[in-house]
C-alpha positions as CSV (number, residue, x, y, z in Angstrom):
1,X,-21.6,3.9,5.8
2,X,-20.4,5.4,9.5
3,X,-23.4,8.3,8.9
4,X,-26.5,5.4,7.8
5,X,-25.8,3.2,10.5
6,X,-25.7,5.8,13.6
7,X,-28.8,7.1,12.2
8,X,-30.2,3.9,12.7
9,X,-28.7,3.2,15.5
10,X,-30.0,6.6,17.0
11,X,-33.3,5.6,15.6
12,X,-33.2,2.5,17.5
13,X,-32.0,3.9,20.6
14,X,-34.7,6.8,20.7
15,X,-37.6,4.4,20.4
16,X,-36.3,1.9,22.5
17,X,-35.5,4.3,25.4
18,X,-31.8,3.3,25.2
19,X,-28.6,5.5,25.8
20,X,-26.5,6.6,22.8
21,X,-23.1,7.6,22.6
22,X,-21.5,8.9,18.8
23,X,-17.6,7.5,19.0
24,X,-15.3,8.5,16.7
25,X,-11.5,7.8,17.0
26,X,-9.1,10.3,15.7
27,X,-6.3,8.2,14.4
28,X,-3.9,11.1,14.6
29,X,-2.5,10.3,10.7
30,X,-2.6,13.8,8.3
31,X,-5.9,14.2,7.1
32,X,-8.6,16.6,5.3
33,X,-9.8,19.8,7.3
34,X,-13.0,19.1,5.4
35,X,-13.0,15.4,7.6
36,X,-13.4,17.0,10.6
37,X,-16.4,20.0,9.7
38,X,-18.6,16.8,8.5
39,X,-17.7,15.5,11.7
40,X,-19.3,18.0,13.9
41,X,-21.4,19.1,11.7
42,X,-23.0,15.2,11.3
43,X,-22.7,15.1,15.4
44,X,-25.0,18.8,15.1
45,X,-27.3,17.4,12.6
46,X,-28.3,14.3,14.8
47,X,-28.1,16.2,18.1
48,X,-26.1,14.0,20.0
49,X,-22.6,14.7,21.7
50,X,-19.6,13.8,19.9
51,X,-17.1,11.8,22.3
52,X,-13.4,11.8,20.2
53,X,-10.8,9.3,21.2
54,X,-7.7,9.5,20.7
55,X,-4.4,6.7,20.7
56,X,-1.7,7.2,23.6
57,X,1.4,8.2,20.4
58,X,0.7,9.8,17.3
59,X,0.8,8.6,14.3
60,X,4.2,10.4,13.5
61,X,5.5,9.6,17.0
62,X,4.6,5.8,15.8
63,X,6.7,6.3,12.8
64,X,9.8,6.8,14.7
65,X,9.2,3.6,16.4
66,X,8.4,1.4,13.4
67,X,10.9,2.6,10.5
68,X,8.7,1.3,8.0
69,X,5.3,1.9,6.4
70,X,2.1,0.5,7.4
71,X,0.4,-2.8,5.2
72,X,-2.2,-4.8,5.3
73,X,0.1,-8.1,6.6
74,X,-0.5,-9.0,10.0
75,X,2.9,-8.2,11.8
76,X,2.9,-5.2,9.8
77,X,-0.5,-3.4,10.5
78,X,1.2,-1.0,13.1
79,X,-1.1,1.5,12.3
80,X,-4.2,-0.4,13.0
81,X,-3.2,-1.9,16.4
82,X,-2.2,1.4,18.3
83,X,-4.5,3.5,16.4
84,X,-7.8,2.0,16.7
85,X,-7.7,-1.3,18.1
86,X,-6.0,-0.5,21.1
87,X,-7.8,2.7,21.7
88,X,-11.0,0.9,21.6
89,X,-9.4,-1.4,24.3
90,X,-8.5,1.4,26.7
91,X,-11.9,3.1,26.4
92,X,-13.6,-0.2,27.1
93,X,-11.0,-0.5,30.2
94,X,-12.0,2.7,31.6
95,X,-15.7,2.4,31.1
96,X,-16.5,-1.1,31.8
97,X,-20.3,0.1,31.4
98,X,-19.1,0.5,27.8
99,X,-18.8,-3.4,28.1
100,X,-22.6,-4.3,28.3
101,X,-23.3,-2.0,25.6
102,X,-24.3,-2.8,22.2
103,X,-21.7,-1.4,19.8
104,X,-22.8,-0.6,16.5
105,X,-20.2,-1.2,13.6
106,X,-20.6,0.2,10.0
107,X,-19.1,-3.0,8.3
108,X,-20.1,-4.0,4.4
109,X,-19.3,-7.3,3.5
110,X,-19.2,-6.2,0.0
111,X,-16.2,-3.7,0.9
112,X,-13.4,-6.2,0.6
113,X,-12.4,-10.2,1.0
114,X,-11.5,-10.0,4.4
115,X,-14.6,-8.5,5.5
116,X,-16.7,-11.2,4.1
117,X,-14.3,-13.8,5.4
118,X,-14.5,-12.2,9.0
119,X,-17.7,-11.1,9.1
120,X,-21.0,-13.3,8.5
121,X,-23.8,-12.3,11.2
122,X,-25.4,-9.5,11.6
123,X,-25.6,-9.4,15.7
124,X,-22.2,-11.3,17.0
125,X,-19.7,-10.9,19.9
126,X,-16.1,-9.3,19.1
127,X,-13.7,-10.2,21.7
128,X,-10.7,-7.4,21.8
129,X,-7.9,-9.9,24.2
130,X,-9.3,-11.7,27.3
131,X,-12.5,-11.0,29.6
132,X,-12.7,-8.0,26.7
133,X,-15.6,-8.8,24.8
134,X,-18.3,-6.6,23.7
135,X,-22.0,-7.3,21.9
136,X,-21.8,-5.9,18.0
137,X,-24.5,-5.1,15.8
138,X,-23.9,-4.7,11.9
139,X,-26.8,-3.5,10.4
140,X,-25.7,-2.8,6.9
141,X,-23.4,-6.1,7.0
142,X,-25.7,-7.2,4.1
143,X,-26.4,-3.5,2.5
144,X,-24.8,-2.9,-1.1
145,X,-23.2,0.5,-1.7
146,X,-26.2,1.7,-4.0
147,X,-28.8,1.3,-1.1
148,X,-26.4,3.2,1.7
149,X,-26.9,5.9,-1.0
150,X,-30.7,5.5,-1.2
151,X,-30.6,6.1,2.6
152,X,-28.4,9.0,2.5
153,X,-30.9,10.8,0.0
154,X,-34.0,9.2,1.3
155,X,-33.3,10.5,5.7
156,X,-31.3,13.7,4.3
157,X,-28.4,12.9,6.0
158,X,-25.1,15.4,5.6
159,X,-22.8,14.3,2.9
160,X,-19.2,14.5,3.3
161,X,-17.4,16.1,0.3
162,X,-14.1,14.4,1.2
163,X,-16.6,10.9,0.2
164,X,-17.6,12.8,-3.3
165,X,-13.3,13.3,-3.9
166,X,-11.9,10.2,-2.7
167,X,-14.4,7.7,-2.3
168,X,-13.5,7.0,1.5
169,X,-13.8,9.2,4.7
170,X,-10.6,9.9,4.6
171,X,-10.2,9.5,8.3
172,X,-7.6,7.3,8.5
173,X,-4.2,7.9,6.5
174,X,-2.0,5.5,6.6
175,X,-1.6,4.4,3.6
176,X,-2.0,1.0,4.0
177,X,-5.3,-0.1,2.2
178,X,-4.7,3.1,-0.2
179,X,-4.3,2.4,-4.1
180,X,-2.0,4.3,-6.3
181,X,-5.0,5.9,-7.9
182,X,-6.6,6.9,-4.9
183,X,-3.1,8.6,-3.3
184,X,-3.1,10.5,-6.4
185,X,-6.5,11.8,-5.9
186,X,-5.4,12.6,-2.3
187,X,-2.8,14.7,-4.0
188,X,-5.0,16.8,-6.5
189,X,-7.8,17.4,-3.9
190,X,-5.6,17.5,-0.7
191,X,-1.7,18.0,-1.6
192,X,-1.4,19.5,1.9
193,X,-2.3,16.3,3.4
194,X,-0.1,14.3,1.2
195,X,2.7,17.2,1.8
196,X,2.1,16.1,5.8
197,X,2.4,12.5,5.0
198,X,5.8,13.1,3.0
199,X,7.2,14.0,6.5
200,X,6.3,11.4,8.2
201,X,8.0,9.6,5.6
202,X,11.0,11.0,6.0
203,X,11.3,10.1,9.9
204,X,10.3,6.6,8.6
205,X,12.9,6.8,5.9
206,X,16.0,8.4,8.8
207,X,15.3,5.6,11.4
208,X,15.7,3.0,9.0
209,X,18.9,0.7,9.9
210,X,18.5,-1.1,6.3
211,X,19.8,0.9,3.6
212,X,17.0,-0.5,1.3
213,X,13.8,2.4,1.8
214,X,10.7,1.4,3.0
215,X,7.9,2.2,-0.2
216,X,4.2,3.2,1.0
217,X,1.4,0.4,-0.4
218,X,0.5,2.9,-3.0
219,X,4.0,3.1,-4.3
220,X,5.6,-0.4,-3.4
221,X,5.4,-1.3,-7.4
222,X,7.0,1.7,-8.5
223,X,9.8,1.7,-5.8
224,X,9.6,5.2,-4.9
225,X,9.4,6.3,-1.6
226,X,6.5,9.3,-0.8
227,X,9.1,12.0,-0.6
228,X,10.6,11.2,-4.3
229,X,6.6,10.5,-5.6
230,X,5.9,14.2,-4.0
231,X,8.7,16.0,-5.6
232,X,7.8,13.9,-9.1
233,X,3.9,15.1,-9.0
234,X,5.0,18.7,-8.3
235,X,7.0,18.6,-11.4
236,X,4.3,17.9,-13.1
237,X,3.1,20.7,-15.2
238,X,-1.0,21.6,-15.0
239,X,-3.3,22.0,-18.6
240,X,-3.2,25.7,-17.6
241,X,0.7,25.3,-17.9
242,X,0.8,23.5,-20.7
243,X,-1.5,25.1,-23.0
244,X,0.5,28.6,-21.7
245,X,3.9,27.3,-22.8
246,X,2.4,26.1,-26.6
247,X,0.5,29.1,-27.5
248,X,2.0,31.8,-25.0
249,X,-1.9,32.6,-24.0
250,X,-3.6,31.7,-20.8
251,X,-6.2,29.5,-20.6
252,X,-10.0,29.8,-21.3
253,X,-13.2,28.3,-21.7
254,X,-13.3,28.7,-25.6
255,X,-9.6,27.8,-26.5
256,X,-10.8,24.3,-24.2
């Protein structure tokens, strides 16, 4: 979505005469090596420079602060308010030209409720706190899935393999818009990332004063913090394994 829209915004930008500025905000949280080679390597392919910001704690350093795990309830969305939102607000506070802009957001409405609760126009004004308020444009607000993919094919853009494995950029790992299914496709592409966020659980799990554990979205249902859910998936014995211990050969294309 992030890649169509700053191609047209780009687009935009180049016929129009206007400046252009490619943002991306590193959220600090364990992620994908293969996140950040698309990243410069989309910032090469549309030959623009690449300005990274980045949140005053890390994402770990965060953890220590709040002993529990990020979720999508309000008073508990830690994760979003020091990692992007208030990011955003510091780089608009120390660029007020950044103010008069016209930020371009890639929002779907089609990507969840909330989005098509919050979000109903395609050019609107997002106001951060006070006398912080900045002109948006969404121009694939009304764009299905199917048609981003059109674009992608139909301009040539770069793909992003982490997209093909997990369905999402994988930017951003928190955890708390993640679904079981999708953390344990994050563990059979990625188990070093998921290795990573198993220590952040731990300092979430040691500065807890409740005795009760705190339990990841992904895992809230089965009551297992990430730590126990990592050393339970690495128990788990591979088809090479098993087909090895029933018929003491390895495995091959033919005995498949």
């Amino acid at each position: 979505d992030s890649a169509v829209a700053c191609k047209l915004a780009h687009d935009v930008a180049q016929i129009r005469g206007y400046g252009f500025k490619l943002i991306h905000i590193d959220t600090t949280t364990p992620r994908p090596k293969d996140v950040d080679e698309y990243l410069y390597r989309y910032a090469r392919w549309l030959d623009v420079e690449l300005i990274i910001l980045k949140p005053r704690y890390t994402f770990k350093e965060l953890a220590s602060r709040y002993p529990y795990w990020p979720s999508l309830g309000q008073r508990h969305r830690w994760c979003y308010y020091h990692l992007k939102r208030d990011v955003i607000i510091n780089f608009l506070r120390e660029n007020r030209d950044a103010i008069k802009a016209l930020h371009v957001f890639a929002v779907r409405r089609d990507e969840s409720v909330f989005r098509e609760k919050e979000y109903d126009k395609v050019f609107t004004y997002k106001c951060y706190m006070e006398r912080l308020c900045i002109n948006v444009w969404l121009p694939l607000l009304y764009v299905d899935e199917i048609m981003v993919g059109t674009l992608i094919k139909k301009w040539d853009i770069p793909e992003s393999p982490v997209w093909h494995k997990l369905g999402y950029s994988g930017e951003c790992q928190c955890l708390a818009g993640t679904s079981y299914r999708t953390l344990v496709k994050l563990y059979i592409y990625y188990p070093e990332v998921v290795r990573e966020l198993a220590e952040i659980d731990d300092v979430i799990q040691s500065n807890r004063r409740s005795k009760e554990p705190s339990y990841p979205v992904p895992l809230y249902g089965k009551k297992m913090t990430l730590r126990q859910w990592l050393k339970y998936m690495e128990r788990q014995p591979r088809l090479t394994e098993w087909i090895e211990h029933y018929t003491g050969k390895s495995c091959s294309s033919c005995m498949l």
